[in-house]
mmCIF entry with sequence, helices, sheets and N, C-alpha, C, O atoms, coordinates in Angstrom:
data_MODEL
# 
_entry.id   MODEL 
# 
_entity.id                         1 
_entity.type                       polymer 
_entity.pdbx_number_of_molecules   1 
# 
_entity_poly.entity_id                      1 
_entity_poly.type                           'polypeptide(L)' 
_entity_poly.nstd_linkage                   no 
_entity_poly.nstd_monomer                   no 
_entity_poly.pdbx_seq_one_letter_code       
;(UNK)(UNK)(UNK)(UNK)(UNK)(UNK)(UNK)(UNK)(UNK)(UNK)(UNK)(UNK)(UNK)(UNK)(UNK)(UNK)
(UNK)(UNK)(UNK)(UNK)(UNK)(UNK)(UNK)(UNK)(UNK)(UNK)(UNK)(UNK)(UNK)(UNK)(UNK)(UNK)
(UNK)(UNK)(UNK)(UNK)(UNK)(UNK)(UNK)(UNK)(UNK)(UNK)(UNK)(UNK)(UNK)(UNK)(UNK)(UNK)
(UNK)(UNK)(UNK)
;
_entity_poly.pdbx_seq_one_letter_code_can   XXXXXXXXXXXXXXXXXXXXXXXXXXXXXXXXXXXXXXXXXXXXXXXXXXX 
_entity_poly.pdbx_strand_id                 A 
# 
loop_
_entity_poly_seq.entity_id 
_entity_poly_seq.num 
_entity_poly_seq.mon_id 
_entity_poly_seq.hetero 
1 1  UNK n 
1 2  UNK n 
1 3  UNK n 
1 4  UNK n 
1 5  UNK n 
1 6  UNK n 
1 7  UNK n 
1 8  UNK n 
1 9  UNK n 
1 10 UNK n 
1 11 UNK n 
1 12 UNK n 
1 13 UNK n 
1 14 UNK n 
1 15 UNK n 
1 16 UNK n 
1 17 UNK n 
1 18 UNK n 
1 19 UNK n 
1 20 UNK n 
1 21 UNK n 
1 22 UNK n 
1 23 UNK n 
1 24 UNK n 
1 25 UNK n 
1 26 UNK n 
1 27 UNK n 
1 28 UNK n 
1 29 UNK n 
1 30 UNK n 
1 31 UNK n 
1 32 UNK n 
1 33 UNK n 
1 34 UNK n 
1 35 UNK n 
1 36 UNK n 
1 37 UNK n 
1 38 UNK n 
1 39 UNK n 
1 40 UNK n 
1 41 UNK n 
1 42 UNK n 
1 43 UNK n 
1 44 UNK n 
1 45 UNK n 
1 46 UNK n 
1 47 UNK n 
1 48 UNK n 
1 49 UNK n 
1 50 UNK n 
1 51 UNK n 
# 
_struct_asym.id          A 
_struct_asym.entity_id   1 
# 
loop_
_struct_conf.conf_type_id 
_struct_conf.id 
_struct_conf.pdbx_PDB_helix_id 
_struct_conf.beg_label_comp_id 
_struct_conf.beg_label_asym_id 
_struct_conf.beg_label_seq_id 
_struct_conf.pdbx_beg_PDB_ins_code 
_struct_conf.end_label_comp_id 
_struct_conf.end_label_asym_id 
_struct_conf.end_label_seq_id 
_struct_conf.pdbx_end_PDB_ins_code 
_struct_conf.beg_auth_comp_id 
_struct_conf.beg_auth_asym_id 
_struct_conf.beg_auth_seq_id 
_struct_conf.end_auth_comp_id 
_struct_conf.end_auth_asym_id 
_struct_conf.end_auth_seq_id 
_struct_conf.pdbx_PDB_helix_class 
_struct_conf.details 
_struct_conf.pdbx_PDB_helix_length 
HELX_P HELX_P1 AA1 UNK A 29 ? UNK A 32 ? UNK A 29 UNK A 32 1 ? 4 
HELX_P HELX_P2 AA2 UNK A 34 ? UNK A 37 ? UNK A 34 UNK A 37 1 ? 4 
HELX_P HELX_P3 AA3 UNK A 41 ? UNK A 47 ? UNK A 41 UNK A 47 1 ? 7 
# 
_struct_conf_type.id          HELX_P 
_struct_conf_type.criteria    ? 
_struct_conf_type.reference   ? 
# 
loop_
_atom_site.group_PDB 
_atom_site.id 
_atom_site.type_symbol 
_atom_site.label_atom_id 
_atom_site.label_alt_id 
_atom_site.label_comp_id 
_atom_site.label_asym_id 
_atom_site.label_entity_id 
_atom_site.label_seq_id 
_atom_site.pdbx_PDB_ins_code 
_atom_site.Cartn_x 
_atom_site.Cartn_y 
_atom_site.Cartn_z 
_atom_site.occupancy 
_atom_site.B_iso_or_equiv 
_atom_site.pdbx_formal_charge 
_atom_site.auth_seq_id 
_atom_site.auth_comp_id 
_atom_site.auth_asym_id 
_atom_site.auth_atom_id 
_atom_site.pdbx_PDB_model_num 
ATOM 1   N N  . UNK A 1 1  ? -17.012 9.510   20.039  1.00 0.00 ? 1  UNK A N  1 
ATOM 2   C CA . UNK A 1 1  ? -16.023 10.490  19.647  1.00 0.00 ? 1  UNK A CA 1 
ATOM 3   C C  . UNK A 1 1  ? -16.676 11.672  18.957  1.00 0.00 ? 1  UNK A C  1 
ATOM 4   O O  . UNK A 1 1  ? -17.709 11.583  18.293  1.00 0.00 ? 1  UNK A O  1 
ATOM 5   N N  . UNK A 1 2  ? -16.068 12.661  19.142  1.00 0.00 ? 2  UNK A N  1 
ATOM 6   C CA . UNK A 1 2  ? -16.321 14.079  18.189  1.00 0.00 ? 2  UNK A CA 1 
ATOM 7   C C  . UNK A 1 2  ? -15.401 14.860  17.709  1.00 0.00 ? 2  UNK A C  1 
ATOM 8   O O  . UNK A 1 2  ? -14.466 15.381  18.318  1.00 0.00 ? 2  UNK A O  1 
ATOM 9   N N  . UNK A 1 3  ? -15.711 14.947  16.462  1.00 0.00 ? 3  UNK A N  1 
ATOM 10  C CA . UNK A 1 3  ? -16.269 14.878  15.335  1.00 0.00 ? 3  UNK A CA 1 
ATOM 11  C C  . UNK A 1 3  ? -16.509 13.163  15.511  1.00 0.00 ? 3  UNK A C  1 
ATOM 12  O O  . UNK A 1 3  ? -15.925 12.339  16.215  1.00 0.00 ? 3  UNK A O  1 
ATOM 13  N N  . UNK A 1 4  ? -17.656 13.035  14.523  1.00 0.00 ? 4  UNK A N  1 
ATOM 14  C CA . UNK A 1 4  ? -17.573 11.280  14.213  1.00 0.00 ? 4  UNK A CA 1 
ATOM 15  C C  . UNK A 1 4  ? -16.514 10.886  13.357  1.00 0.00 ? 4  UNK A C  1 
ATOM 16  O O  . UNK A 1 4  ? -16.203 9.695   13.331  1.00 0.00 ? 4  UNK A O  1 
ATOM 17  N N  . UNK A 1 5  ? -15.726 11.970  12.433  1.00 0.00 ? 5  UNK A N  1 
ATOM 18  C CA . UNK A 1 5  ? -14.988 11.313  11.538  1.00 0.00 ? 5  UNK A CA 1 
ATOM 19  C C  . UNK A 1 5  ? -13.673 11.151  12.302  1.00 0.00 ? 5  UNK A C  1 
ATOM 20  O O  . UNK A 1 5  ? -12.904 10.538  11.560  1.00 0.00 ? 5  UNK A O  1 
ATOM 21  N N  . UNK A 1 6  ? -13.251 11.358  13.142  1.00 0.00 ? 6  UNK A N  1 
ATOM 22  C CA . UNK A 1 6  ? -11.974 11.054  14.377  1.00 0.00 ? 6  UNK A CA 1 
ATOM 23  C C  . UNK A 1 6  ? -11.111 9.775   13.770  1.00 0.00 ? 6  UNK A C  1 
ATOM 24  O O  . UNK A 1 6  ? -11.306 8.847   12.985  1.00 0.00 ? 6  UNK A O  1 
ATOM 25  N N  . UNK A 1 7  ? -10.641 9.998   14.138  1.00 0.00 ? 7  UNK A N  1 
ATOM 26  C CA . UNK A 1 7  ? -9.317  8.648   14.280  1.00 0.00 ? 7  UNK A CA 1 
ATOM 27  C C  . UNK A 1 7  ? -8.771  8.037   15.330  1.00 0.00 ? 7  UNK A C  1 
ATOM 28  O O  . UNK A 1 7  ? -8.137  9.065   15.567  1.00 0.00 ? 7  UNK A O  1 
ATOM 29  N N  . UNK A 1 8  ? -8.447  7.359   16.133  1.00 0.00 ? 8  UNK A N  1 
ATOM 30  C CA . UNK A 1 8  ? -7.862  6.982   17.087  1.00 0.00 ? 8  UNK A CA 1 
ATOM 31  C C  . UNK A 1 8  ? -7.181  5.733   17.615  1.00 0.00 ? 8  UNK A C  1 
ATOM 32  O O  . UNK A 1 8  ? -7.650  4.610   17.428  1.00 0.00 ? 8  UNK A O  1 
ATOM 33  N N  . UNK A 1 9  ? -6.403  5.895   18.076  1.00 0.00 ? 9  UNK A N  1 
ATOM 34  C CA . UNK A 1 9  ? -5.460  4.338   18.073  1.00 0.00 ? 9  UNK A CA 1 
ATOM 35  C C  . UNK A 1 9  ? -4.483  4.306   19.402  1.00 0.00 ? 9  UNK A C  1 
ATOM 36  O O  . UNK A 1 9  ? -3.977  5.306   19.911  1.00 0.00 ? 9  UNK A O  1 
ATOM 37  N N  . UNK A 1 10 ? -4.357  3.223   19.765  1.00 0.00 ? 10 UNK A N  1 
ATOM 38  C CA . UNK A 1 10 ? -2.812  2.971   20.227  1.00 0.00 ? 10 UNK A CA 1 
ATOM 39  C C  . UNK A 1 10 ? -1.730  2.687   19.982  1.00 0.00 ? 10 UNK A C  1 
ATOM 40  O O  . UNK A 1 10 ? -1.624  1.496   19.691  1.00 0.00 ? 10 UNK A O  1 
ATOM 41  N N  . UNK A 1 11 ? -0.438  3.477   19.950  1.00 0.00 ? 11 UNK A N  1 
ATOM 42  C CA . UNK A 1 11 ? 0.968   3.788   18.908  1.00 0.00 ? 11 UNK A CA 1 
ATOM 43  C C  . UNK A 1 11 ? 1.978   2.923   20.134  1.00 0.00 ? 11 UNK A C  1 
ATOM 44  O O  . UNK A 1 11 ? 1.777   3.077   21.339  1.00 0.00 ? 11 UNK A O  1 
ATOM 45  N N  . UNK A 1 12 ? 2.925   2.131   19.653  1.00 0.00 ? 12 UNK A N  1 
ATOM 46  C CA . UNK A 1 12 ? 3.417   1.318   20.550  1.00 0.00 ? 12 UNK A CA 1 
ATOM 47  C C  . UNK A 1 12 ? 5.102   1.400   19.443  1.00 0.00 ? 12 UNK A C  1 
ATOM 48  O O  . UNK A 1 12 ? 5.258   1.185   18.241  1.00 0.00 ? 12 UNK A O  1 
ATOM 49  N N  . UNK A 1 13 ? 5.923   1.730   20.339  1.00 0.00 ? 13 UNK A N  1 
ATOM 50  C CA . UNK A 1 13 ? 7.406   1.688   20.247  1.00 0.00 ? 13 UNK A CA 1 
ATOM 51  C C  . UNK A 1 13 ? 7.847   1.331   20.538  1.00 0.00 ? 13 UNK A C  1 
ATOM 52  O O  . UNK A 1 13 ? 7.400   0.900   21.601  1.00 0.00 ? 13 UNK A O  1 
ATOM 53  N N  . UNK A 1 14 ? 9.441   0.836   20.225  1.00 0.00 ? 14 UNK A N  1 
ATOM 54  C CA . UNK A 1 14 ? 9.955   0.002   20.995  1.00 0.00 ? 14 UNK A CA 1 
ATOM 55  C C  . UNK A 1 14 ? 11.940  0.608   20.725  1.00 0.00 ? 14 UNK A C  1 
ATOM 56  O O  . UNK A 1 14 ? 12.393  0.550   19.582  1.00 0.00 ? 14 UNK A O  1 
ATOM 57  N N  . UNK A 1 15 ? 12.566  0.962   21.534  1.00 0.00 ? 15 UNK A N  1 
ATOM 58  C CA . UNK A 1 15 ? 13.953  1.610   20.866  1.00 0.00 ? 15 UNK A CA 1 
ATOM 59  C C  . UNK A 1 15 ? 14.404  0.544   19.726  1.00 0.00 ? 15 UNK A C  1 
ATOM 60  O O  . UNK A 1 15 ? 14.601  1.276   18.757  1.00 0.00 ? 15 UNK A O  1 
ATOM 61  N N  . UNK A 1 16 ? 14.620  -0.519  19.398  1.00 0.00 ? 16 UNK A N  1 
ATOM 62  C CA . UNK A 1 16 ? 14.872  -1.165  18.758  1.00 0.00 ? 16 UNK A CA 1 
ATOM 63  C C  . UNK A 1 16 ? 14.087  -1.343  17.435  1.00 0.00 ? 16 UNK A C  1 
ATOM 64  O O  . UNK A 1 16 ? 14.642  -1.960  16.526  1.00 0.00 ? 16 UNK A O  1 
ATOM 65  N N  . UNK A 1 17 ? 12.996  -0.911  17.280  1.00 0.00 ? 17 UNK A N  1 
ATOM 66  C CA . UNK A 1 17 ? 12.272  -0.877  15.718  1.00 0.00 ? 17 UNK A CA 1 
ATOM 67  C C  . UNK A 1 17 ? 12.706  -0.450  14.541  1.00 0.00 ? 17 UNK A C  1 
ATOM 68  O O  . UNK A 1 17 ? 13.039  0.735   14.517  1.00 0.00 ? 17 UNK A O  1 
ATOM 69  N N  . UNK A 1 18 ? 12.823  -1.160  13.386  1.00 0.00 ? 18 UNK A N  1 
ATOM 70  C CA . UNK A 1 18 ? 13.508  -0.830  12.372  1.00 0.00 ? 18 UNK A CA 1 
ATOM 71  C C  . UNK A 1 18 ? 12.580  -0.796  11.104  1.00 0.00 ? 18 UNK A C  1 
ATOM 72  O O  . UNK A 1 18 ? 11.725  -1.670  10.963  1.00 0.00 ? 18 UNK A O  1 
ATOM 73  N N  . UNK A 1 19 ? 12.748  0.226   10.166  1.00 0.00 ? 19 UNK A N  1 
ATOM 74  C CA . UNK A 1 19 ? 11.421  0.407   9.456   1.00 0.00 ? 19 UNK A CA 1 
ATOM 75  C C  . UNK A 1 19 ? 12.154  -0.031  8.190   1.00 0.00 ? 19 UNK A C  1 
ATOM 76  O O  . UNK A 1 19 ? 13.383  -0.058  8.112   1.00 0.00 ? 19 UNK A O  1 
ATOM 77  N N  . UNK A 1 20 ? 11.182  -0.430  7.036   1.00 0.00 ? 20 UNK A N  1 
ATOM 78  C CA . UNK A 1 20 ? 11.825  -0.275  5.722   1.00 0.00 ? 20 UNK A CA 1 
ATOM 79  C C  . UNK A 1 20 ? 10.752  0.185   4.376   1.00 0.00 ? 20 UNK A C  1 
ATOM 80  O O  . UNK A 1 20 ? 9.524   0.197   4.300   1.00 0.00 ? 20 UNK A O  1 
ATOM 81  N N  . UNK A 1 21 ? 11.937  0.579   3.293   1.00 0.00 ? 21 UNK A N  1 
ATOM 82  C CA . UNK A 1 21 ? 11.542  1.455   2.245   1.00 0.00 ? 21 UNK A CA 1 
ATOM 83  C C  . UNK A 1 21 ? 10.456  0.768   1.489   1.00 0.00 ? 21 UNK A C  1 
ATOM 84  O O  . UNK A 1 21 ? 10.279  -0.314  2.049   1.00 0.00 ? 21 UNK A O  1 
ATOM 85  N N  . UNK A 1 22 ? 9.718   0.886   0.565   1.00 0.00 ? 22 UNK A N  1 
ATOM 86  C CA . UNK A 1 22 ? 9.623   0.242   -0.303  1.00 0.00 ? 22 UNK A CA 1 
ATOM 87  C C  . UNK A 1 22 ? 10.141  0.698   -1.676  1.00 0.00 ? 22 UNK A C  1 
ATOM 88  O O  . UNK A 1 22 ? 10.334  1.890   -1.913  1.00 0.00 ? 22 UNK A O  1 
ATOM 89  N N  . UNK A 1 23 ? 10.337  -0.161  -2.473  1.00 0.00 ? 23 UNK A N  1 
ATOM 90  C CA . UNK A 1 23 ? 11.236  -0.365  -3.587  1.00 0.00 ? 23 UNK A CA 1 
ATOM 91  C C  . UNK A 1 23 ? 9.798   -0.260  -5.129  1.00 0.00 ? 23 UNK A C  1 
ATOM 92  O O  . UNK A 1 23 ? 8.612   -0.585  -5.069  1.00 0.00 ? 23 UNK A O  1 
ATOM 93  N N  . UNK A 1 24 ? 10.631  0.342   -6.378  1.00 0.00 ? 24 UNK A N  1 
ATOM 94  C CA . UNK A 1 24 ? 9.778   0.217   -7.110  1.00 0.00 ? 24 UNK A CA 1 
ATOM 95  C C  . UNK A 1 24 ? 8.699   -1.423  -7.639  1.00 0.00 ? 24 UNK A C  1 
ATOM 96  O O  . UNK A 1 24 ? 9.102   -2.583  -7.737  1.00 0.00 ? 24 UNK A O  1 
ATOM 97  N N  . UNK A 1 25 ? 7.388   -0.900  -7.863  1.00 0.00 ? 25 UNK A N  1 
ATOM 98  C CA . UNK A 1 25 ? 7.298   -2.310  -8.334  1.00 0.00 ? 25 UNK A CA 1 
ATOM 99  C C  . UNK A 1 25 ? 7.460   -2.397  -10.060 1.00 0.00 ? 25 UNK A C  1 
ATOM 100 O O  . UNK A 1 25 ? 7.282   -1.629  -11.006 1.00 0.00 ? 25 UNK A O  1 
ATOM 101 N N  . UNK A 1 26 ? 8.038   -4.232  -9.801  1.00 0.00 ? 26 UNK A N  1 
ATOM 102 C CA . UNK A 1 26 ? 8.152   -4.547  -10.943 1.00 0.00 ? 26 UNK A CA 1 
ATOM 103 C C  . UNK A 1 26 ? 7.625   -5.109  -11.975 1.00 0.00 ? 26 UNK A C  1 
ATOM 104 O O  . UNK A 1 26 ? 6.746   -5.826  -11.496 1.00 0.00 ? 26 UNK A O  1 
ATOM 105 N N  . UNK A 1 27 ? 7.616   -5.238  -13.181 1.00 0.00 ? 27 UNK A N  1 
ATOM 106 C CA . UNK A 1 27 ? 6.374   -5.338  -14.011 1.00 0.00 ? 27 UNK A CA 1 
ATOM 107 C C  . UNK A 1 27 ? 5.694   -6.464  -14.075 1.00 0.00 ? 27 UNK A C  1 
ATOM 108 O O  . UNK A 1 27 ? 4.525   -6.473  -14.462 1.00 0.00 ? 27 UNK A O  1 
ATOM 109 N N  . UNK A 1 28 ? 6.491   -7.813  -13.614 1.00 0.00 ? 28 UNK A N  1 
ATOM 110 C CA . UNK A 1 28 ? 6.083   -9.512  -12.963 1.00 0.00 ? 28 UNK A CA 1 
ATOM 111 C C  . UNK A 1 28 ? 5.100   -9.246  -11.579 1.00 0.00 ? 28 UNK A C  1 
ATOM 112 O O  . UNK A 1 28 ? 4.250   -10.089 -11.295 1.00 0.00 ? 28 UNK A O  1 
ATOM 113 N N  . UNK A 1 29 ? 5.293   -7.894  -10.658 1.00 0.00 ? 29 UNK A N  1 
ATOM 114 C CA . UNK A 1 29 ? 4.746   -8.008  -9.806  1.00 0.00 ? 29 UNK A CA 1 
ATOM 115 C C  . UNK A 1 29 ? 3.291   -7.362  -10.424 1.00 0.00 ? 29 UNK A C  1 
ATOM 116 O O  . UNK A 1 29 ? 2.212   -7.758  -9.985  1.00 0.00 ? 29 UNK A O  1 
ATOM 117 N N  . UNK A 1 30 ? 3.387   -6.267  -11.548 1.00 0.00 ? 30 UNK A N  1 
ATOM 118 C CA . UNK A 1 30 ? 2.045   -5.625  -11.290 1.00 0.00 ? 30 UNK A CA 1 
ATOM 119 C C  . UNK A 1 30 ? 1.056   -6.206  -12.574 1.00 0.00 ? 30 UNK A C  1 
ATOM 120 O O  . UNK A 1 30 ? -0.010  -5.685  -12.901 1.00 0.00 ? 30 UNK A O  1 
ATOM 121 N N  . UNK A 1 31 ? 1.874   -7.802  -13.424 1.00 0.00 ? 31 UNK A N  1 
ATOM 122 C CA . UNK A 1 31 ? 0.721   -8.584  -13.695 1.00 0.00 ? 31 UNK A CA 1 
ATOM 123 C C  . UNK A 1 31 ? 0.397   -9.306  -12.794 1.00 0.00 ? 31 UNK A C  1 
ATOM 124 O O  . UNK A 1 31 ? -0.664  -8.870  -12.348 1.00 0.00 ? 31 UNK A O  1 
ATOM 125 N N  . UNK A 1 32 ? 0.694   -10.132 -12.289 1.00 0.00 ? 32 UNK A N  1 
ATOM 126 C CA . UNK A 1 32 ? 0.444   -10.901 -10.998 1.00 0.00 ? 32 UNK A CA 1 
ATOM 127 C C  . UNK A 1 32 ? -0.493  -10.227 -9.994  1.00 0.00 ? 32 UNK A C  1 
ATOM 128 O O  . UNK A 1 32 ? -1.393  -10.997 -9.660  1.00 0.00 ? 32 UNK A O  1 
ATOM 129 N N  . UNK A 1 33 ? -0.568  -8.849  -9.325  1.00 0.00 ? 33 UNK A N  1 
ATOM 130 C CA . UNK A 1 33 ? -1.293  -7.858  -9.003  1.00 0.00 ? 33 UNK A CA 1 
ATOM 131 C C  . UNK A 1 33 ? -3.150  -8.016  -9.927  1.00 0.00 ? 33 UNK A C  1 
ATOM 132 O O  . UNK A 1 33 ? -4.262  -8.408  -9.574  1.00 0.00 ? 33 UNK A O  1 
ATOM 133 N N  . UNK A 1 34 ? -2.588  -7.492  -11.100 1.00 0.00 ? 34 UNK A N  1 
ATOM 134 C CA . UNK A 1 34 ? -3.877  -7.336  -11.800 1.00 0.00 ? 34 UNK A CA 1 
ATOM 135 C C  . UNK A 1 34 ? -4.531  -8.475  -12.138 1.00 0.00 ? 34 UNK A C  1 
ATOM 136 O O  . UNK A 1 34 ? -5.743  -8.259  -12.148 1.00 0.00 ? 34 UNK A O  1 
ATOM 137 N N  . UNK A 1 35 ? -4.192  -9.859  -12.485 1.00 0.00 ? 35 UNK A N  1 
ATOM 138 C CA . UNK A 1 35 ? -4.510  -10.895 -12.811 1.00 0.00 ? 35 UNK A CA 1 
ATOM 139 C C  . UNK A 1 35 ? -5.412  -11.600 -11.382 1.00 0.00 ? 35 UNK A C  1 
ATOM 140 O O  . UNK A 1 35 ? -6.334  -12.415 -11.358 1.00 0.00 ? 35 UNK A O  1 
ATOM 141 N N  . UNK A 1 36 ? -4.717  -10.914 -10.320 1.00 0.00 ? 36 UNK A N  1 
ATOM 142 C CA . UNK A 1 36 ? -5.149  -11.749 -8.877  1.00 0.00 ? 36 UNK A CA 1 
ATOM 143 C C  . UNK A 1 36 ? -6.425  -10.840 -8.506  1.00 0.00 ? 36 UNK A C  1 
ATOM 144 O O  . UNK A 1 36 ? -7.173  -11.272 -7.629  1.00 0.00 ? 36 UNK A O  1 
ATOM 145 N N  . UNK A 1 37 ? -6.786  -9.335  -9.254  1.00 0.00 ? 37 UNK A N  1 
ATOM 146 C CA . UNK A 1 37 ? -7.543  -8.273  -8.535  1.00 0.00 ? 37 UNK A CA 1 
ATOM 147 C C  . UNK A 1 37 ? -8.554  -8.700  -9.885  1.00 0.00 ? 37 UNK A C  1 
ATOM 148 O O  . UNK A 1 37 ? -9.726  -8.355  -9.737  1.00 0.00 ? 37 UNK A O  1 
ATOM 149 N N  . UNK A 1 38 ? -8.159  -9.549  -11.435 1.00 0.00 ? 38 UNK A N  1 
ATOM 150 C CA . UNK A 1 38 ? -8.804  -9.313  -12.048 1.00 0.00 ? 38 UNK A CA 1 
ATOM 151 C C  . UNK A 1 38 ? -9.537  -7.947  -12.741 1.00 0.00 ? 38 UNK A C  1 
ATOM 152 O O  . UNK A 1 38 ? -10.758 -7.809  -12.825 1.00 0.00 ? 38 UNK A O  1 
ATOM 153 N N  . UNK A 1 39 ? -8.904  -7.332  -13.041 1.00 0.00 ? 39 UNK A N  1 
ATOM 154 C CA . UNK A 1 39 ? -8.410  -6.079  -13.391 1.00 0.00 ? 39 UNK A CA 1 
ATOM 155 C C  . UNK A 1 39 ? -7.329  -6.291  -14.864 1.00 0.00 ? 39 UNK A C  1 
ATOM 156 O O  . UNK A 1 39 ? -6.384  -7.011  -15.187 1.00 0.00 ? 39 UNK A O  1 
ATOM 157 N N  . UNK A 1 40 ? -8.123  -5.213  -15.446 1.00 0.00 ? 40 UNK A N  1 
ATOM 158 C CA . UNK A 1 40 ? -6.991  -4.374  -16.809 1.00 0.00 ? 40 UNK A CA 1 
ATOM 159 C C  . UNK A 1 40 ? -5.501  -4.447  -16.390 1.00 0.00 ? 40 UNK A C  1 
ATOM 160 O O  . UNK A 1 40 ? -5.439  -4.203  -15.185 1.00 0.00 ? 40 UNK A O  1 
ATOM 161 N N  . UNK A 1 41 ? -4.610  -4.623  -16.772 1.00 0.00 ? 41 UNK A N  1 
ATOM 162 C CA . UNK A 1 41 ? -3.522  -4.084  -16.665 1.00 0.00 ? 41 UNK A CA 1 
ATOM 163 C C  . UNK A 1 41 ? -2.979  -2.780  -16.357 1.00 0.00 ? 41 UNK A C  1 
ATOM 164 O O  . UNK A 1 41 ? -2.267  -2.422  -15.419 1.00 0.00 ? 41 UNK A O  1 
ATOM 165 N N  . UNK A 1 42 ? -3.666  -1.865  -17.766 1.00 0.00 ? 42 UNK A N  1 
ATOM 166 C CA . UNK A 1 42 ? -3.720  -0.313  -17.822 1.00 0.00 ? 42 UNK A CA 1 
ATOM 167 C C  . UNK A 1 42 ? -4.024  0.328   -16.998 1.00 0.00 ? 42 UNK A C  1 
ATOM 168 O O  . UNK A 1 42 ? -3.505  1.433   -16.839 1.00 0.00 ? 42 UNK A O  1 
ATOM 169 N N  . UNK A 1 43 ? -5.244  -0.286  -15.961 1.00 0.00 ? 43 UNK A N  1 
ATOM 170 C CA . UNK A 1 43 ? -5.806  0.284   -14.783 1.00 0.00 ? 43 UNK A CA 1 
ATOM 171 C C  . UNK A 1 43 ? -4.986  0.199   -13.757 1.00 0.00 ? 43 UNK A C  1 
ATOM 172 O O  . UNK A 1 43 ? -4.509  1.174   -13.177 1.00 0.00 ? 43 UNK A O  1 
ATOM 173 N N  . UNK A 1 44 ? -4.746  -1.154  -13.438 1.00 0.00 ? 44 UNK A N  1 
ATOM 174 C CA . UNK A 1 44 ? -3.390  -1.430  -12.037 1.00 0.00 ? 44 UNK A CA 1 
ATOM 175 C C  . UNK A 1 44 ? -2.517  -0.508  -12.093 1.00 0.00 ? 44 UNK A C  1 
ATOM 176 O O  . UNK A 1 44 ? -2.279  0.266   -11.166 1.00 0.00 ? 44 UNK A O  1 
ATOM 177 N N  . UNK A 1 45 ? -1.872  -0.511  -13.367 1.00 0.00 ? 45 UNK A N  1 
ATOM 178 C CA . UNK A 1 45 ? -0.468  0.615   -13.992 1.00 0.00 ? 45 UNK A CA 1 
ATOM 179 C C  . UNK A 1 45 ? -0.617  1.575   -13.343 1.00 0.00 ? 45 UNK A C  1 
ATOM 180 O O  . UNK A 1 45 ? 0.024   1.997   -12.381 1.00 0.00 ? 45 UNK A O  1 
ATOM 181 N N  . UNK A 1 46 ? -1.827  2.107   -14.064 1.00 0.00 ? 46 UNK A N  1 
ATOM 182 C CA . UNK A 1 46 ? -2.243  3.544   -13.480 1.00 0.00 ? 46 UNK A CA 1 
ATOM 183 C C  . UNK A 1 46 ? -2.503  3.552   -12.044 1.00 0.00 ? 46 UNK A C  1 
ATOM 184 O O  . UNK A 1 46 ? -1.632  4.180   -11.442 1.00 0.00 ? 46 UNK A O  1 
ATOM 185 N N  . UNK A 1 47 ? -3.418  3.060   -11.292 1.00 0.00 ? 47 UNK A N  1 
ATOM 186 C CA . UNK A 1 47 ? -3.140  3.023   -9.898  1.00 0.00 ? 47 UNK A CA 1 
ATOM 187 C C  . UNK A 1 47 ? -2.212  3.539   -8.967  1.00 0.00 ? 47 UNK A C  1 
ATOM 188 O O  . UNK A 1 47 ? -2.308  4.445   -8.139  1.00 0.00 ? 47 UNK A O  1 
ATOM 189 N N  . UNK A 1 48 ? -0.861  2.415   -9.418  1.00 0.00 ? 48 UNK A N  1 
ATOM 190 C CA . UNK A 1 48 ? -0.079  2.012   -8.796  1.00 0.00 ? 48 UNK A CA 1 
ATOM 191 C C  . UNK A 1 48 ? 1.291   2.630   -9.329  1.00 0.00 ? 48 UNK A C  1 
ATOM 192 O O  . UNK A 1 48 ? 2.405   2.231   -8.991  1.00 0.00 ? 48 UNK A O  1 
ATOM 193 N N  . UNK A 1 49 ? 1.037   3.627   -10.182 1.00 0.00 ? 49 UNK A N  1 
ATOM 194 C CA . UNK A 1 49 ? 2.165   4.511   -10.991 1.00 0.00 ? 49 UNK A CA 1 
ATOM 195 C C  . UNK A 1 49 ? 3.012   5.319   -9.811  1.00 0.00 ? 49 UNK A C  1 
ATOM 196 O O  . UNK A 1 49 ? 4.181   5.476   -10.164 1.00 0.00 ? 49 UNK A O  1 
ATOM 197 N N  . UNK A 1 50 ? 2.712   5.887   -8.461  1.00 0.00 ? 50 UNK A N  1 
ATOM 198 C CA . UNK A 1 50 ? 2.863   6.208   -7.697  1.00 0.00 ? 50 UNK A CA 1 
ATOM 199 C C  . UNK A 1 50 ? 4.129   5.370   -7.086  1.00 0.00 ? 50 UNK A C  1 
ATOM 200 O O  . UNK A 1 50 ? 5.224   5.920   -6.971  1.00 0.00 ? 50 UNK A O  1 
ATOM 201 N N  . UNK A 1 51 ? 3.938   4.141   -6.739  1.00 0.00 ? 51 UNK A N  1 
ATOM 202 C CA . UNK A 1 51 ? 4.878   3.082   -6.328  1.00 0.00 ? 51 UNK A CA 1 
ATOM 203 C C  . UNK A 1 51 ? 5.713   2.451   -7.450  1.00 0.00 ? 51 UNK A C  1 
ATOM 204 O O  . UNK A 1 51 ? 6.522   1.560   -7.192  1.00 0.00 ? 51 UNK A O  1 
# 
């Protein structure tokens, strides 16, 4: 490919596909998160402040 930094894939649809949101996370999820990544808390937080 060119450029080398390219991207490329095969995109597959279907009329029937149904997508979903994601929802905020909650604070059981983002110890559980940090405890499993072994990681600060403060750090995950921050990360993941976005979501």
């Amino acid at each position: 490919m060119f450029p080398a930094a390219s991207v490329s894939g095969w995109y597959f649809s279907h009329p029937q596909s149904r997508y979903f949101g994601i929802s905020r996370i909650d604070e059981d999820q983002l110890q559980d998160y940090a405890q499993r990544k072994s990681m600060p808390l403060e750090v995950c937080r921050k990360w993941l402040s976005p979501s």
